[in-house]
C-alpha positions as CSV (number, residue, x, y, z in Angstrom):
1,X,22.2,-20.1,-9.5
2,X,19.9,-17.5,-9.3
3,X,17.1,-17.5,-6.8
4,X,14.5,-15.6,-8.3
5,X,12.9,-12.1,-7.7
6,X,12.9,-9.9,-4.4
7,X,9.2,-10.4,-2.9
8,X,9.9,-9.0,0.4
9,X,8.9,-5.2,1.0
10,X,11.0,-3.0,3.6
11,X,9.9,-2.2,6.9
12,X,9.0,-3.3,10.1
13,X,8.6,-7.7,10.3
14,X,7.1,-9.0,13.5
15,X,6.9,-12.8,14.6
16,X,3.7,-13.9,15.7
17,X,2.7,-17.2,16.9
18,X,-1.3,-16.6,16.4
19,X,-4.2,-15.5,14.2
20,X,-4.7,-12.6,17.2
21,X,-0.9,-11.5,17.3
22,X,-1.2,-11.2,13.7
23,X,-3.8,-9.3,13.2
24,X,-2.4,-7.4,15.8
25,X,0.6,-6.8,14.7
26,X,-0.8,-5.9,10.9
27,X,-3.1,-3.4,12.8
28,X,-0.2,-1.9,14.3
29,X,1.7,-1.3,10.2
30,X,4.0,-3.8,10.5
31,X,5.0,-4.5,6.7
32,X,5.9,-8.2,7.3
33,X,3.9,-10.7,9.4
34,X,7.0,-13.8,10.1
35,X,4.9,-16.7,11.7
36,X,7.2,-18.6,14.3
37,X,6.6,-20.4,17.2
38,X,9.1,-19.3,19.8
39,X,8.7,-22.3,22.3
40,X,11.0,-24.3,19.6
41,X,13.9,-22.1,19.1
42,X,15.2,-18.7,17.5
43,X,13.3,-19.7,14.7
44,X,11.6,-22.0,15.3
45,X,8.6,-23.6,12.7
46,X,5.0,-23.5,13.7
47,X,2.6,-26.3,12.8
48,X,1.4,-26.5,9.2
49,X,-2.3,-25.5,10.0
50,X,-1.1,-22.6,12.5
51,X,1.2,-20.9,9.9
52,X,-1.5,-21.7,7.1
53,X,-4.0,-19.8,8.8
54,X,-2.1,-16.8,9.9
55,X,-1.6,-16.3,6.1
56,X,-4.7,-16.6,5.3
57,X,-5.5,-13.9,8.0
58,X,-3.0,-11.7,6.7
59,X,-4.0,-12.5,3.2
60,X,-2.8,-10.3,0.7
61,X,-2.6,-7.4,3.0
62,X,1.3,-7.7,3.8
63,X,3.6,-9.9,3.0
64,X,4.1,-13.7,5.1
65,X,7.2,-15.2,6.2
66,X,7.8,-18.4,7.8
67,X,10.7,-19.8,10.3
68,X,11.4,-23.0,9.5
69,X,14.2,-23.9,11.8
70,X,17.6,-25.0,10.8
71,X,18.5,-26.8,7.9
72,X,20.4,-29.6,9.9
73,X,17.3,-30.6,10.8
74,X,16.6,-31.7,6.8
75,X,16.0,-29.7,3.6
76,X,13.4,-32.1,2.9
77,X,11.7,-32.0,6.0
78,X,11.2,-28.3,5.6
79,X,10.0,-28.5,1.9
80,X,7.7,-30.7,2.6
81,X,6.2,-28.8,5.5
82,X,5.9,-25.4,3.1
83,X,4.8,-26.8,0.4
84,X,2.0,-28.6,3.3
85,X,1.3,-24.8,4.0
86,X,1.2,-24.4,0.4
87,X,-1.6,-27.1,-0.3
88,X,-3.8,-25.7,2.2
89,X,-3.6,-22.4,1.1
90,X,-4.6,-23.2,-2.6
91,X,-7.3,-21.2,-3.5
92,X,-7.4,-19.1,-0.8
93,X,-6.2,-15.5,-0.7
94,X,-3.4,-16.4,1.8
95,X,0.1,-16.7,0.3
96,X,3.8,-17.3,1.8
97,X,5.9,-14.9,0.5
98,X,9.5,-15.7,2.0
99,X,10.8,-18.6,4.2
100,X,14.1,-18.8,6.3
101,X,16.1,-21.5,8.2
102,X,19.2,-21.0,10.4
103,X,22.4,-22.5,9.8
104,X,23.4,-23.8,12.9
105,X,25.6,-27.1,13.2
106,X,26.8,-26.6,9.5
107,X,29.7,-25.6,7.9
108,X,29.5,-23.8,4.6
109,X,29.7,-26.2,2.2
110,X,26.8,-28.4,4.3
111,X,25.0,-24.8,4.3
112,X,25.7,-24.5,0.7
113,X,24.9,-28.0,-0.2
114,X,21.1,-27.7,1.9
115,X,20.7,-23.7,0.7
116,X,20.6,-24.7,-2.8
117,X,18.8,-27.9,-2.3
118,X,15.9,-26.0,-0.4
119,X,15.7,-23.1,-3.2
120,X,15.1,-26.0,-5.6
121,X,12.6,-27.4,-3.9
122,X,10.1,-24.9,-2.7
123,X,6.9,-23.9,-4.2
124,X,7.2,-21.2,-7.1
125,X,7.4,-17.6,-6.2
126,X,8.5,-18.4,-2.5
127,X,11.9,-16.9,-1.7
128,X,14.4,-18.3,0.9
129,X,16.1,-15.9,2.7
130,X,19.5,-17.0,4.2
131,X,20.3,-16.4,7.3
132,X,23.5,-15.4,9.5
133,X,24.2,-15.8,13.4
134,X,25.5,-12.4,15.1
135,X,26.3,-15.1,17.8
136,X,27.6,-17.9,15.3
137,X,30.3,-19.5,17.8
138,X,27.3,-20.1,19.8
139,X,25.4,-21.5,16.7
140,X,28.3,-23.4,15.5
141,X,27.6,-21.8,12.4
142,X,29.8,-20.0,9.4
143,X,30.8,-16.5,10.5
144,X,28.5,-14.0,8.9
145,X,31.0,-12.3,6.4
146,X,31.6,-16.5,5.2
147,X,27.6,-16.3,4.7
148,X,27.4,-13.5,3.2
149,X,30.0,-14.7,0.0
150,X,28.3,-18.0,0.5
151,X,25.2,-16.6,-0.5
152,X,26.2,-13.9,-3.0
153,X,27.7,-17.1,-4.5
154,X,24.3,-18.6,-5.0
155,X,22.1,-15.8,-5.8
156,X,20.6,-15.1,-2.7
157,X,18.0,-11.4,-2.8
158,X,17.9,-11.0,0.7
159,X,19.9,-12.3,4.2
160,X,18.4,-12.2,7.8
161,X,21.1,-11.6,10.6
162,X,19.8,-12.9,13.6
163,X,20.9,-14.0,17.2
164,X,21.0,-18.1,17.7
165,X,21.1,-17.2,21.3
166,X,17.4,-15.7,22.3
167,X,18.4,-15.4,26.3
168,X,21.8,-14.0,25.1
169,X,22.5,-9.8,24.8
170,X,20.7,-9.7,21.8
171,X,22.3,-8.5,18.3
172,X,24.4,-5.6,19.1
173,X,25.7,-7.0,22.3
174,X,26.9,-10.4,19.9
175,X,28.5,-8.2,18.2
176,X,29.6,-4.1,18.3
177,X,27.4,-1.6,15.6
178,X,31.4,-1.6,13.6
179,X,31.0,-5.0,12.9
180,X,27.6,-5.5,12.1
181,X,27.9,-2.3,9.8
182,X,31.0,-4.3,8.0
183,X,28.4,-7.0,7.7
184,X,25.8,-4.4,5.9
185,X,28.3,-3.1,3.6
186,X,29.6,-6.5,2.3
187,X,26.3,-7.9,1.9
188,X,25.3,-4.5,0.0
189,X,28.5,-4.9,-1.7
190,X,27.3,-8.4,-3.0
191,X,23.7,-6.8,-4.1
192,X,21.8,-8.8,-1.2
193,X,19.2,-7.0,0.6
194,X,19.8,-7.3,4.7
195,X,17.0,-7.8,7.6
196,X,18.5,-7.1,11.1
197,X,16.8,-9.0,14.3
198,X,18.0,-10.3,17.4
199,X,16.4,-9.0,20.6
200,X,16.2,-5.4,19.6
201,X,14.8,-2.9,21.7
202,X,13.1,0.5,19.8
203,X,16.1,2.6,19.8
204,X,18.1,-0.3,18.6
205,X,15.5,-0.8,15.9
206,X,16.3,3.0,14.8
207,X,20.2,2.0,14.8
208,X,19.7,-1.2,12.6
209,X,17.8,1.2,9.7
210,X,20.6,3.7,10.5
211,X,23.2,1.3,9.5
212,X,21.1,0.2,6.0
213,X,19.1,-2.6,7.0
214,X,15.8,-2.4,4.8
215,X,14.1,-4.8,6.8
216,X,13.9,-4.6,10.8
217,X,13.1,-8.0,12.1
218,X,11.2,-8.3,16.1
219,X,9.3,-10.1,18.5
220,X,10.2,-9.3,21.6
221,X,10.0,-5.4,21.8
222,X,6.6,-5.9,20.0
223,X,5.0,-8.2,22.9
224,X,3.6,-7.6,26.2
225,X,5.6,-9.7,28.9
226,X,8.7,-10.4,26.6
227,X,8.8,-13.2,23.7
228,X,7.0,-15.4,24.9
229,X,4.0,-12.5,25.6
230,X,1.8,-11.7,23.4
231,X,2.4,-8.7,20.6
232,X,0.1,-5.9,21.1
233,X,-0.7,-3.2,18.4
234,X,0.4,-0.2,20.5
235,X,3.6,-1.5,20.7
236,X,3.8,-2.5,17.5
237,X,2.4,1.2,16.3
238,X,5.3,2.3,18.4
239,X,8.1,0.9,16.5
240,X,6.6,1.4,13.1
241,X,7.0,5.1,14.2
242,X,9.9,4.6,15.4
243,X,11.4,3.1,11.8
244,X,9.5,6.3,10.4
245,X,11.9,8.7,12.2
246,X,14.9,7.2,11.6
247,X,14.2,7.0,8.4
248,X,13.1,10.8,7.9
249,X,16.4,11.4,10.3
250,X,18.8,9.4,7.5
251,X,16.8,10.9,4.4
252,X,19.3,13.9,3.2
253,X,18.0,17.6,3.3
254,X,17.8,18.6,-0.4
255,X,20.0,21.7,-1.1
256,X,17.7,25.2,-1.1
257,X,17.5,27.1,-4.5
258,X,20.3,30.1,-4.1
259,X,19.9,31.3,-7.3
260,X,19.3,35.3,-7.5
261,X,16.4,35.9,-10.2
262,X,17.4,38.5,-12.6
263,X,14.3,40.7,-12.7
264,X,14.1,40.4,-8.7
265,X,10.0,40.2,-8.6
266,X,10.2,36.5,-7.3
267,X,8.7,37.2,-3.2
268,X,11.1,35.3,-0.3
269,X,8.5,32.7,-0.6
270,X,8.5,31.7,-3.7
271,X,12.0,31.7,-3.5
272,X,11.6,29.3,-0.6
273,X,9.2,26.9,-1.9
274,X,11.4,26.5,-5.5
């Protein structure tokens, strides 16, 4: 089963919960706007006319995610609440690019079983991301490197690995940098795109697009008073620069031109700049 095209960009995400924090947080460059509401869990699914107008907001400016819980809670359920988003952004300029639901209280073939089911059912050109716990004991989910063949197995583009625990240590404290990078490479391995999120701080942000992640997922580092604070532009202006660095930092050095010219008229600086 495939499920359809990549429509996610890389870069900074950042979960709002408003029309303010969004455009907040697009003011600040953040590639992805993810609307959540954290009151209801680590990803937890805002109400239909919330979500619908933070698209709208966002419009076609970036691309719009949406939590929509855990997919114990019903595949159905959540169809029916995107494709509510859906209705009300018809003719609008507001679109839902990607949405994503935990796996918590499955196994894999119940994950497997409600993954595919989901796909199926959602609006055309919306992708579903899956999604791994770092902290999957805790979830009573499938360890991430089951997830990760679980999904390659079904066509997935691209998987979030997240924390179920949002008062825990946060994504590298779930689990050490080795084993989320053995997460990375099997996930790369299996041609799956990977988002990293979990309570990460701004240096931790730099580690996770050290280690390959193409999309860096946040809310708290970008808010004002924690996650349940409000996100602010400056911080969110912060991070993007952040991702910028460690980018330019991973990016290799290419190789200067050695080669002697015969004639010997070319000036050191030409030399330099070939």
């Amino acid at each position: 089963m495939t499920l359809g095209a990549r429509s996610l960009p890389g870069g900074l995400l950042v979960s709002v919960r408003s029309v303010e924090e969004a455009a907040a947080a697009r003011s600040g460059g953040a590639a992805i706007i993810d609307v959540k509401e954290p009151m209801r869990g680590p990803l937890g699914r805002a109400d239909a006319e919330v979500a619908a107008a933070i698209a709208l907001r966002v419009g076609p400016t970036a691309a719009c995610t949406l939590a929509c819980g855990e997919l114990a809670e019903g595949w159905q359920a959540i169809a029916s609440h995107v494709h509510r988003i859906h209705g009300l952004l018809a003719a609008t300029r507001g679109r839902l690019s990607a949405v994503k639901a935990g796996p918590a209280g499955m196994d894999e073939a119940e994950w497997l079983t409600a993954f595919t089911a989901l796909a199926g059912a959602l609006p055309s050109g919306v992708e579903l991301v899956a999604v791994a716990y770092a902290d999957w004991r805790t979830a009573a989910s499938p360890a991430p490197p089951r997830l990760i063949a679980a999904a390659a197995a079904v066509g997935a583009a691209t998987l979030l690995i997240d924390t179920f625990d949002k008062q825990g240590p946060g994504l590298f404290g779930a689990a050490p940098v080795p084993e989320v990078a053995s997460w990375l490479e099997a996930a790369r391995s299996a041609g799956i795109r990977v988002a990293l999120a979990g309570r990460l701080d701004a240096r931790e942000c730099g580690t996770a697009l050290a280690l390959g992640a193409v999309i860096v997922g946040v809310r708290t580092a970008a808010c004002a008073g924690g996650r349940m604070g409000s996100v602010e532009e400056r911080k969110v202006a912060a991070l993007v620069g952040t991702l910028a660095e460690a980018h330019r930092e991973s990016v290799p050095v290419p190789p200067r031109n050695n080669h002697h010219e015969v004639d010997g008229s070319q000036n050191p600086a030409q030399s330099r700049a070939g």
